[in-house]
C-alpha positions as CSV (number, residue, x, y, z in Angstrom):
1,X,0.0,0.0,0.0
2,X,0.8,3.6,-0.8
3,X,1.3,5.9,1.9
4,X,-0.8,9.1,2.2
5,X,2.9,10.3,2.3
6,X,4.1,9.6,-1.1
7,X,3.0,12.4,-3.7
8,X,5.2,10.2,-6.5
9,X,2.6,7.9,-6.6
10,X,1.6,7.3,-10.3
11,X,0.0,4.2,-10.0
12,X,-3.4,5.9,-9.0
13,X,-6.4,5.5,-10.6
14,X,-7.0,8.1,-13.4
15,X,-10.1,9.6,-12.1
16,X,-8.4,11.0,-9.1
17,X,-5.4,12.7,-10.7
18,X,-5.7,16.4,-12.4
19,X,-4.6,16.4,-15.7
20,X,-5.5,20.1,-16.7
21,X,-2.0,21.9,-15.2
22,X,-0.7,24.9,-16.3
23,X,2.5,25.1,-17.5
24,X,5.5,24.8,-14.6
25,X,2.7,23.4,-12.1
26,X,2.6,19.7,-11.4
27,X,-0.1,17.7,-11.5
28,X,-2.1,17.3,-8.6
29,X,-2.8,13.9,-7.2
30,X,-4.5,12.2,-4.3
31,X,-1.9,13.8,-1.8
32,X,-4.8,16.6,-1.9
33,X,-7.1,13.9,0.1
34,X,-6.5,12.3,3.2
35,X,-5.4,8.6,3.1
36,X,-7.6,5.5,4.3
37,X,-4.5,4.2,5.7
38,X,-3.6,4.1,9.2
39,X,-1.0,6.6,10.6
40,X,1.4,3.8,11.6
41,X,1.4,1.6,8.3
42,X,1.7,4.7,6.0
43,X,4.6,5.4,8.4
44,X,6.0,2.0,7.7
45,X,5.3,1.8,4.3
46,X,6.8,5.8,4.1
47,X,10.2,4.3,5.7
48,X,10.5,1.2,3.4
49,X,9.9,3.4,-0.1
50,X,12.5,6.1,0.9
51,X,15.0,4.5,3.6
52,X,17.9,5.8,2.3
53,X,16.8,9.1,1.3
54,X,15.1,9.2,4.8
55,X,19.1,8.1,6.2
56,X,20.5,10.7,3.9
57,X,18.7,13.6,5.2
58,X,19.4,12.7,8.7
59,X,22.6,12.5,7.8
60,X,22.6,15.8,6.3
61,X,21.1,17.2,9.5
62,X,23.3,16.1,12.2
63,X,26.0,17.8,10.2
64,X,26.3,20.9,12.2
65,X,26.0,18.9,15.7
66,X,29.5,17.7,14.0
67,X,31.2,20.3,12.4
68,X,33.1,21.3,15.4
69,X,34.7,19.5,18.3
70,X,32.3,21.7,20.9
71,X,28.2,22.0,19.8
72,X,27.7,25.6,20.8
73,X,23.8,26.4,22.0
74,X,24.0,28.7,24.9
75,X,22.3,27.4,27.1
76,X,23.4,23.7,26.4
77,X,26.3,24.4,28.4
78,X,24.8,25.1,31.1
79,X,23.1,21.5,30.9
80,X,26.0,19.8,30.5
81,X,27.6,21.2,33.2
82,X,24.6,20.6,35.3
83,X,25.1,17.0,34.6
84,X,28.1,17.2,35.6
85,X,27.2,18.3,39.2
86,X,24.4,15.8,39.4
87,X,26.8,13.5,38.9
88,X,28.5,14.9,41.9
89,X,25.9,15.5,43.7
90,X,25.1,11.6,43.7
91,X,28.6,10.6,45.3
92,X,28.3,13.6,47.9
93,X,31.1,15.7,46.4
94,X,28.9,18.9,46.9
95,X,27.6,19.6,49.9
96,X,25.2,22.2,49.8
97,X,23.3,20.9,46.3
98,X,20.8,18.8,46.3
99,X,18.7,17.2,43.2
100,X,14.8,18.1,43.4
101,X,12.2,15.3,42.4
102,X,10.2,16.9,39.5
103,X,8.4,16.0,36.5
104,X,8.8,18.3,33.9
105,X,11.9,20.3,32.2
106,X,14.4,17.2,33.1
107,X,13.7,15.0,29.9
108,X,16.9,16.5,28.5
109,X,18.9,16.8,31.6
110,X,18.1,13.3,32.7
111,X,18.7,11.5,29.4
112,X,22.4,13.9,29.0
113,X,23.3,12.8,32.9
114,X,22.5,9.0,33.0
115,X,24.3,8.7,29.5
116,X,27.1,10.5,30.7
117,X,27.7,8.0,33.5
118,X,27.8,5.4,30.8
119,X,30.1,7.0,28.0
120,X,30.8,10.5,29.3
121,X,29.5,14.1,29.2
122,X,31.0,14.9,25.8
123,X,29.9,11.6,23.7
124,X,26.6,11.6,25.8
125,X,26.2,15.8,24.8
126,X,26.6,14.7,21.3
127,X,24.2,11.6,21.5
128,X,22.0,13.8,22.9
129,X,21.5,17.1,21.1
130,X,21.4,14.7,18.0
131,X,18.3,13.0,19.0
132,X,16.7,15.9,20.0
133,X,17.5,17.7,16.4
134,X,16.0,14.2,14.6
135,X,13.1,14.5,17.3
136,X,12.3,18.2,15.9
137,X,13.3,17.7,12.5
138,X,11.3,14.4,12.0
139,X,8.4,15.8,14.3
140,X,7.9,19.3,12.3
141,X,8.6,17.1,8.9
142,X,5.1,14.7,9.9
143,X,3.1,17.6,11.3
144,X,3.7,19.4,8.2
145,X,3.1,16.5,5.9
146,X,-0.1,15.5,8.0
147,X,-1.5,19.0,7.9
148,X,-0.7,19.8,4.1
149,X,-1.5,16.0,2.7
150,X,1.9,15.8,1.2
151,X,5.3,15.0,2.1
152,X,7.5,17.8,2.6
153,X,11.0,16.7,0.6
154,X,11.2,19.7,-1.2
155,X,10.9,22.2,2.6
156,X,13.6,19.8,3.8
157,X,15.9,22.8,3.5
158,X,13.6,25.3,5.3
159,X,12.7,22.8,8.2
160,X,16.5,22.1,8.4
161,X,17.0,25.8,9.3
162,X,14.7,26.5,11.8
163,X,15.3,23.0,13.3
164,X,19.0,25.0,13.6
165,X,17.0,28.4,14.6
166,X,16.7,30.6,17.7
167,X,15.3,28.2,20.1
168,X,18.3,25.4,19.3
169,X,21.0,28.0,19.0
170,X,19.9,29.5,22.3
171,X,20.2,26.2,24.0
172,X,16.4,25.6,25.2
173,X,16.7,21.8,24.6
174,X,14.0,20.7,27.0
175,X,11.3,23.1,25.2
176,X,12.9,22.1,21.9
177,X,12.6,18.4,22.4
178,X,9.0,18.6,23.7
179,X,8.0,20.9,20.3
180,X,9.3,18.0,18.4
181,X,7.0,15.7,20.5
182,X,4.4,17.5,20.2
183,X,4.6,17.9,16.4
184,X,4.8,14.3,16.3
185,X,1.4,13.9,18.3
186,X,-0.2,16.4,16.6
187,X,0.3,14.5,13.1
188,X,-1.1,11.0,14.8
189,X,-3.7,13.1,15.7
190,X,-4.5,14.2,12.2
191,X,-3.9,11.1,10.1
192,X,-3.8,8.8,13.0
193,X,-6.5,5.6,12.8
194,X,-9.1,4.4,16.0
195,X,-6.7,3.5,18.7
196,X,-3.5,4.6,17.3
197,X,-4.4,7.7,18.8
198,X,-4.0,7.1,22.2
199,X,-0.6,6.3,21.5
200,X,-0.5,10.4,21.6
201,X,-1.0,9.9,25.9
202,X,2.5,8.5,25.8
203,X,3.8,11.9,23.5
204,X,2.3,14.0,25.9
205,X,3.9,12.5,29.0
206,X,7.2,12.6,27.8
207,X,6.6,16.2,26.2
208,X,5.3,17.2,29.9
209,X,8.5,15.6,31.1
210,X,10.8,17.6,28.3
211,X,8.4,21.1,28.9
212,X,5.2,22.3,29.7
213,X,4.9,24.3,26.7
214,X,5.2,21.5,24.4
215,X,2.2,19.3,26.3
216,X,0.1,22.3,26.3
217,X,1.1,22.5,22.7
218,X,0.1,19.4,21.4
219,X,-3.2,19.6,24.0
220,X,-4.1,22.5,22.1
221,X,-3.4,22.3,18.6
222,X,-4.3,18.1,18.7
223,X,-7.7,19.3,19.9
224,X,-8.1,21.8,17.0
225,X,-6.9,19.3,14.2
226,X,-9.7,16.8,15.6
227,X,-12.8,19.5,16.0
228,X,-11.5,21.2,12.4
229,X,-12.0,17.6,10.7
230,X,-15.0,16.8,12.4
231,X,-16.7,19.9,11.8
232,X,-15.8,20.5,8.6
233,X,-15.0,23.5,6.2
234,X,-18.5,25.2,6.8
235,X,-18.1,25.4,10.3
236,X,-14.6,25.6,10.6
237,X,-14.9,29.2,11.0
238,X,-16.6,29.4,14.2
239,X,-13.9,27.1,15.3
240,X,-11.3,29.3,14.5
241,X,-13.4,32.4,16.1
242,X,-13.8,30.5,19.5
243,X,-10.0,29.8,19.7
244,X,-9.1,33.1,19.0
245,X,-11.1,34.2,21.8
246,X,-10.1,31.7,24.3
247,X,-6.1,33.2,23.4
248,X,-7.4,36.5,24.1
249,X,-8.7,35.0,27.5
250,X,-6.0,33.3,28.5
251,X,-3.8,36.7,27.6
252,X,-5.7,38.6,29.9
253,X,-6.0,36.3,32.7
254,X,-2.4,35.9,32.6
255,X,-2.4,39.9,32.9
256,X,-4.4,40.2,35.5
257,X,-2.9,37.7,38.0
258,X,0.8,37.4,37.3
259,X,3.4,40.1,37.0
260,X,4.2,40.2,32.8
261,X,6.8,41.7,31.0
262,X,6.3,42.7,27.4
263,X,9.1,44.1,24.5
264,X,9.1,47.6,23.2
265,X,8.5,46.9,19.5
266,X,6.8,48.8,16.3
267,X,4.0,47.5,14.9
268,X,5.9,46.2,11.3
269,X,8.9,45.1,13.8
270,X,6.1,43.0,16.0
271,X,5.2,41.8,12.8
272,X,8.3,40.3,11.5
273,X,9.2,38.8,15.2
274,X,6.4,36.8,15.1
275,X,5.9,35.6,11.8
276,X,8.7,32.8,12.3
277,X,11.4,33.9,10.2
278,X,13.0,35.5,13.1
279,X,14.0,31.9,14.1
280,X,16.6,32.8,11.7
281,X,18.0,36.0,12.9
282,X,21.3,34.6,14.9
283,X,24.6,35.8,16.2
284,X,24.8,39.0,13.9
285,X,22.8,41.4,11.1
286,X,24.0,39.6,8.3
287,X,21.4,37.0,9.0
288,X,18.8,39.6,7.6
289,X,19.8,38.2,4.8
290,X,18.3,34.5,4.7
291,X,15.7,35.8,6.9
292,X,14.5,38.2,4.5
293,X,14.9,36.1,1.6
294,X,12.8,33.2,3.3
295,X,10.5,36.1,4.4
296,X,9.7,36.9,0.7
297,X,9.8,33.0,-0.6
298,X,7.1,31.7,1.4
299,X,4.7,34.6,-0.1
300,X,6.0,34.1,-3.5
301,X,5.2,30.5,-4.1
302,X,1.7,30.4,-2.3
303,X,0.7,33.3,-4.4
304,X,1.8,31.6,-7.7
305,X,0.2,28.1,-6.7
306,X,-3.1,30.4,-6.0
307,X,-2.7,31.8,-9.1
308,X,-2.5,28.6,-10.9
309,X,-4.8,26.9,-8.7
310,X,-8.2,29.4,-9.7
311,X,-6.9,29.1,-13.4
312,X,-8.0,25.5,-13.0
313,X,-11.0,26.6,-11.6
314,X,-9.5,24.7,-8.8
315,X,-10.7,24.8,-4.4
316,X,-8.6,26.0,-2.6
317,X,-9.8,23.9,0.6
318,X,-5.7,22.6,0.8
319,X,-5.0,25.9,2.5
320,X,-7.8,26.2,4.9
321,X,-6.0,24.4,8.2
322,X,-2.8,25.1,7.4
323,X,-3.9,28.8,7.1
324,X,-5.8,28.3,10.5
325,X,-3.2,26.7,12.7
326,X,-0.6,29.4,11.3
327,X,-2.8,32.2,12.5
328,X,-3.2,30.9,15.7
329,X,0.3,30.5,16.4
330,X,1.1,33.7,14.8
331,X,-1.7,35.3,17.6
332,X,0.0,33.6,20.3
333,X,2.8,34.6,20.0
334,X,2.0,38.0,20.0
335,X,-0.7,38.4,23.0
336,X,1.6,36.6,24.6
337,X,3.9,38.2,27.1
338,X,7.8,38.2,26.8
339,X,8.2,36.6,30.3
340,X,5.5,35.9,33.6
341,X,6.9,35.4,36.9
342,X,5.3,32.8,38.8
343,X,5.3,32.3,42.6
344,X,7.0,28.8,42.5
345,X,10.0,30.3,40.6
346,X,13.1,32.5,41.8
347,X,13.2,34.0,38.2
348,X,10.8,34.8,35.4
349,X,9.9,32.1,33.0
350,X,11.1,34.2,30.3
351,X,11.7,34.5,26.2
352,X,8.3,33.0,25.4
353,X,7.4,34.7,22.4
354,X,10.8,34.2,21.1
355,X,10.3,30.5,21.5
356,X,6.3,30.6,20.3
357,X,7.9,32.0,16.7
358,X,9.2,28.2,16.6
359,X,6.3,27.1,16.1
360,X,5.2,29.5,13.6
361,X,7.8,29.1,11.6
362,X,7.0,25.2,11.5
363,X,3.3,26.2,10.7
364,X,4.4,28.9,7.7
365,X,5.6,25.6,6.4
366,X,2.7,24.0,7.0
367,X,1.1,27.0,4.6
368,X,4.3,26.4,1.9
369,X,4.0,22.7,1.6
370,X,0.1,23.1,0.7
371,X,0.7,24.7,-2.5
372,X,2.1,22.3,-5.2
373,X,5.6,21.7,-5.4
374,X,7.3,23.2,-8.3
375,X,10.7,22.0,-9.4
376,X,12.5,25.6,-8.5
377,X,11.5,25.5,-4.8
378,X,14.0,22.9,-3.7
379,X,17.2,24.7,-5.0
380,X,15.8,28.5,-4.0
381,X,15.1,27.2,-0.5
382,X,18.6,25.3,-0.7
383,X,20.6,28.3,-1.9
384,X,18.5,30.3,1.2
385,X,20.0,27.4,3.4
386,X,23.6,27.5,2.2
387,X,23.4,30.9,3.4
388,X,22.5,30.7,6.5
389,X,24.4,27.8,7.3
390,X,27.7,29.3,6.3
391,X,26.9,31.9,8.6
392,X,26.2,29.8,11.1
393,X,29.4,27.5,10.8
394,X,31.9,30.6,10.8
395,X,29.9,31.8,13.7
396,X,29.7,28.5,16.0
397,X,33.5,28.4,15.0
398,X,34.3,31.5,16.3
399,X,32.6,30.1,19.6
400,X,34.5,27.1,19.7
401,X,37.7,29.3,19.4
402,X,36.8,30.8,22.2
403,X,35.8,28.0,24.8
404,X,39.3,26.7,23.7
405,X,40.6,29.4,25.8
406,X,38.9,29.4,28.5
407,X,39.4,25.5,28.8
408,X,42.8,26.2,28.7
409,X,42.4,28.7,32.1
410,X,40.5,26.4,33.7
411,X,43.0,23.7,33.0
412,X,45.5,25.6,34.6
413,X,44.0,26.4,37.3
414,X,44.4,24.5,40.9
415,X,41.7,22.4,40.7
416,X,37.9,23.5,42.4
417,X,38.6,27.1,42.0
418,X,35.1,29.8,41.5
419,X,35.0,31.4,38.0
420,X,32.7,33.8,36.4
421,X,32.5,35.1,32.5
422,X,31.2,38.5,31.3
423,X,31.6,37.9,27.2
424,X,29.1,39.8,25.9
425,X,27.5,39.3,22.7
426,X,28.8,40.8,19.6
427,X,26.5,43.6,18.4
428,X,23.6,42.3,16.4
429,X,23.3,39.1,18.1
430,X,20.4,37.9,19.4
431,X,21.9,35.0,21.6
432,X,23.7,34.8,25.0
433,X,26.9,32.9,24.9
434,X,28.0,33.8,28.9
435,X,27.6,29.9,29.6
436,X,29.9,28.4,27.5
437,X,32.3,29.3,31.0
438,X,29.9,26.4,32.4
439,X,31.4,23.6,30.3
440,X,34.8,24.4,30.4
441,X,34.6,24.1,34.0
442,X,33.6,20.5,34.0
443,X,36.2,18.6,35.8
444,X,38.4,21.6,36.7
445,X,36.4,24.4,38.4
446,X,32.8,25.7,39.7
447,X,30.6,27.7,37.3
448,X,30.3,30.3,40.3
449,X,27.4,31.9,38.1
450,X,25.6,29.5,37.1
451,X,22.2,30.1,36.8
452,X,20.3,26.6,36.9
453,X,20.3,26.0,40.8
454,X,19.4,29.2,41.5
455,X,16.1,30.0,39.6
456,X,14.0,26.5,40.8
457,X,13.0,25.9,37.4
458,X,15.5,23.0,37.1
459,X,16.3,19.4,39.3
460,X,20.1,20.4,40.9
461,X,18.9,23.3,43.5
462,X,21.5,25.1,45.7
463,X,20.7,25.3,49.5
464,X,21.8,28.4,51.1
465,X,25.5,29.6,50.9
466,X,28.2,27.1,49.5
467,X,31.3,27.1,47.8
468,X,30.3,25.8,44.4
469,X,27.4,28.4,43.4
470,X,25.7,31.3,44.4
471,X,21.8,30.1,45.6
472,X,20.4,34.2,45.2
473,X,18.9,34.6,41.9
474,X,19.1,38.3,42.2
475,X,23.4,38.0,42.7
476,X,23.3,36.1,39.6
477,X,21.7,38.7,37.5
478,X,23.5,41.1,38.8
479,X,26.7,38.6,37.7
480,X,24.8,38.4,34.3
481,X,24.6,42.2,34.3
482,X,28.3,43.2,35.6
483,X,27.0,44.5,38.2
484,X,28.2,42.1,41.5
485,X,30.6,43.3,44.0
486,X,32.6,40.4,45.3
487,X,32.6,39.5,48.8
488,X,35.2,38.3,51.1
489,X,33.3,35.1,51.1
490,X,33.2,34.5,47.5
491,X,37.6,34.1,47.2
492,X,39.3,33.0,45.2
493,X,37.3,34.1,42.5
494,X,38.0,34.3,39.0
495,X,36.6,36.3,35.6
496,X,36.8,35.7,32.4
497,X,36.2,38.7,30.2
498,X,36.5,39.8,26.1
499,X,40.0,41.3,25.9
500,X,38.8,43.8,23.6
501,X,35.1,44.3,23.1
502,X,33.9,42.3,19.5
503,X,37.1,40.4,19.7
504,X,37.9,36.7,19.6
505,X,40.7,36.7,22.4
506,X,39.6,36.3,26.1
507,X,41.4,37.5,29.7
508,X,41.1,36.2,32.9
509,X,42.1,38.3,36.3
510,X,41.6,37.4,40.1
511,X,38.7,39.3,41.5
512,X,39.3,41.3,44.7
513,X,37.1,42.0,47.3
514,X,34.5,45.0,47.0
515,X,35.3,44.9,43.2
516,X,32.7,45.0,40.8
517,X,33.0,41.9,37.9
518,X,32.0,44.3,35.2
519,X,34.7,46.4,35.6
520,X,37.2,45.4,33.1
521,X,40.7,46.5,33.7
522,X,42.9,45.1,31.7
523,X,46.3,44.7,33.5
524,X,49.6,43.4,31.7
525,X,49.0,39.9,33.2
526,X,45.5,39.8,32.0
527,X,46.8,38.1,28.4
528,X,45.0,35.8,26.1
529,X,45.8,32.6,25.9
530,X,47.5,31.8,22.6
């Protein structure tokens, strides 16, 4: 049997092909109509017609989680070296830590620290952040196919580069991971067959256990792919009336009973942040570029497969849920605030529109793989992605070049000494890379800034004062901010620090007491390591 997948399928009866294109627009065939067959056996039958070119675009995807000895993703750092201390924390090497029983954000952190006991933190990091990139990847590639009624091969470029976007390059692997999990349970929900569905139960535990927002994710949007087919197109409207509403609800009671925070943005800048392709805006400006090109693709192609499509005197019913669910996201991401602080929590659960544009970038896909695929989409989409991913290989290089160095201080350290890192972003960049200090510590120092313990959002939890981390979330911004003043308490206490502002090379000095660690004054010690 076919799968539902497959829009090479020629051996379809005639009557349900379209032989009446235009010139330059392929024939439509019964990918435009949902498949008889179960979710799983199309899935099989999927895998056995394209194994190797499902191997070779795997491949292709895991590059950049090879391309250099050290995966740089902000915050992954931070993981890893909070594996690390679990791992300490477990033989009672760090008194003062403990590891709190809870049952969501730790799918990541558990998976990185039990496999790191087995083959170590670096091998297991790799293992790792490479399943969670084929989790996404593979997740957004069946959502999109399930909502659109088509494989996506030819977007393969375009889901490649936001699987590589904002929310992986900013390290948020837990969230990431559960989106991929979610995007998986939202296509069984769609295309899924009697009880295959409850299979989705087991998605959404382990999406709860990766991130809330994922579970509440595929909650949300699995309930609106099931109501939209079972309504159908004349009522779908109302549908997509009373889910507007119920975001505008949920936006206000958030409002009214948590302390928000929102950005100061334009109208046309609020706009472009939330229609996805910001995923792409990195490390510096000249990722405008891709972004804007993208930006002006996706309109492009759906315009000319409308175009075509009423020539034929043809529905355009392809477009109504993918249309739909990319409105949705696109409205929740902006009536959404930029961070709520809730009572459990030392800090604000913070950047959530920047990872709601996630996904709506996956959904804009969604809206691209509807129209028809034309020959020149794969290699405008690919030329978009060699773009971007140049960028993003001289950039993560550059960041490799840099954690080389402050390896090498920690390395020559005496071992279990406190270090803190003030490397601000270069200007442009949209991403934090402070924590790469966090990774280089493992097995030499303590991370004396680390974030993690402090906030109560994760499992390792820091009890009152101790030598390995400071437990006040409000110190640690103020180490974030270059702000701290060191105490007699806190020595001997290291920071790492740009040489020169925008530049490769780093310093590190010995902080003295009533200093503040934002103050940079470079002394003729205070070298780069060569």
């Amino acid at each position: 049997m076919k799968s539902h997948f497959d829009v090479q399928n020629s051996s379809l009866p005639q009557e349900r092909r379209t032989t009446s294109a235009a010139p330059g627009v392929a024939s439509l065939n019964s990918s435009d109509a949902p498949s008889p067959a179960s979710a799983f056996s199309a899935g099989a039958d999927f895998l056995r017609q394209n194994p190797f070119q499902s191997l070779g675009v795997s491949a292709a995807v895991l590059i950049p989680c090879f391309w250099h000895s050290r995966i740089e993703a902000g915050d992954l750092a931070s993981h890893t070296y909070n594996a690390w201390l679990a791992q300490l924390i477990e033989r009672g090497q760090t008194p003062g830590l403990w590891l709190a029983k809870q049952w969501n954000n730790i799918l990541f952190d558990v998976s990185l620290s039990g496999l790191g006991t087995l083959v170590g933190l670096r091998l297991a990091e790799k293992i790792c952040v490479s399943a969670a990139v084929l989790i996404f990847f593979w997740g957004a590639f069946a959502m999109i196919g399930a909502i659109a009624q088509r494989a996506p091969w030819s977007l393969t470029p375009c889901i490649a580069m936001f699987t590589y976007g904002w929310t992986f390059q900013q390290g948020f692997l837990n969230y990431y991971i559960s989106l991929g999990l979610a995007f998986f349970g939202i296509a069984l929900l769609q295309r899924g067959r009697g009880l295959e569905r409850v299979y989705v139960l087991v998605l959404l535990a382990l999406a709860w256990m990766a991130h809330p927002l994922g579970a509440v994710l595929l909650l949300g949007l699995g309930f609106y792919v099931l109501a939209a087919a079972k309504l159908g197109a004349r009522n779908q409207p109302l549908l997509f009336t009373g889910a507007a509403l119920l975001l505008i609800q949920v936006s206000n009671y958030i409002v009214r009973h948590y302390p928000v925070f929102w950005p100061d943005r334009g109208t046309l800048q609020a706009f472009l942040t939330h229609s996805g392709v910001d995923q792409l805006l990195l490390y510096s400006a000249r990722y405008r570029l891709p972004a804007d090109l993208l930006f002006a693709f996706i309109p492009i192609c759906i315009a000319v497969d409308i175009y075509f499509r009423r020539k034929r005197h043809e529905a355009l019913s392809i477009y109504a849920l993918p249309v739909q669910i990319y409105c949705l996201a696109f409205l929740a991401g902006v009536l959404l605030p930029s961070a709520v602080m809730l009572s459990s929590y030392a800090v604000p659960v913070g950047f959530l529109q920047a990872r709601l544009t996630s996904l709506t970038a996956v959904t804009a896909c969604c809206l691209l793989c509807a129209a028809q695929p034309q020959k020149w989409h794969f290699p405008c989409l690919a030329a978009i992605a060699a773009v971007f991913f140049l960028f993003l290989y001289g950039d993560t290089g550059k960041l490799n070049r840099m954690e080389q160095q402050i390896e090498n201080y920690a390395s020559a350290m005496p071992p279990g000494q406190r270090v803190i890192a003030n490397i601000g972003p270069d200007p442009g960049s949209r991403l934090l890379i402070n924590h790469m200090v966090d990774r280089a510590c493992i097995g030499h120092c303590f991370s004396y800034g680390n974030y993690e313990p402090s906030s109560g959002q994760f499992r390792v939890r820091a009890q009152g004062e101790n030598p390995f981390v400071i437990s006040d979330a409000s110190s640690i911004g103020q180490i974030d901010g270059g702000s701290y003043v060191v105490r007699a308490k806190d020595l001997p206490f290291y920071g790492i620090y740009r040489c020169k502002m925008n530049e490769v090379d780093l310093c590190i000095r010995e902080l003295k007491v009533s200093e503040r660690n934002g103050f940079v004054d470079v002394q003729p010690a205070s070298v780069p390591v060569q």
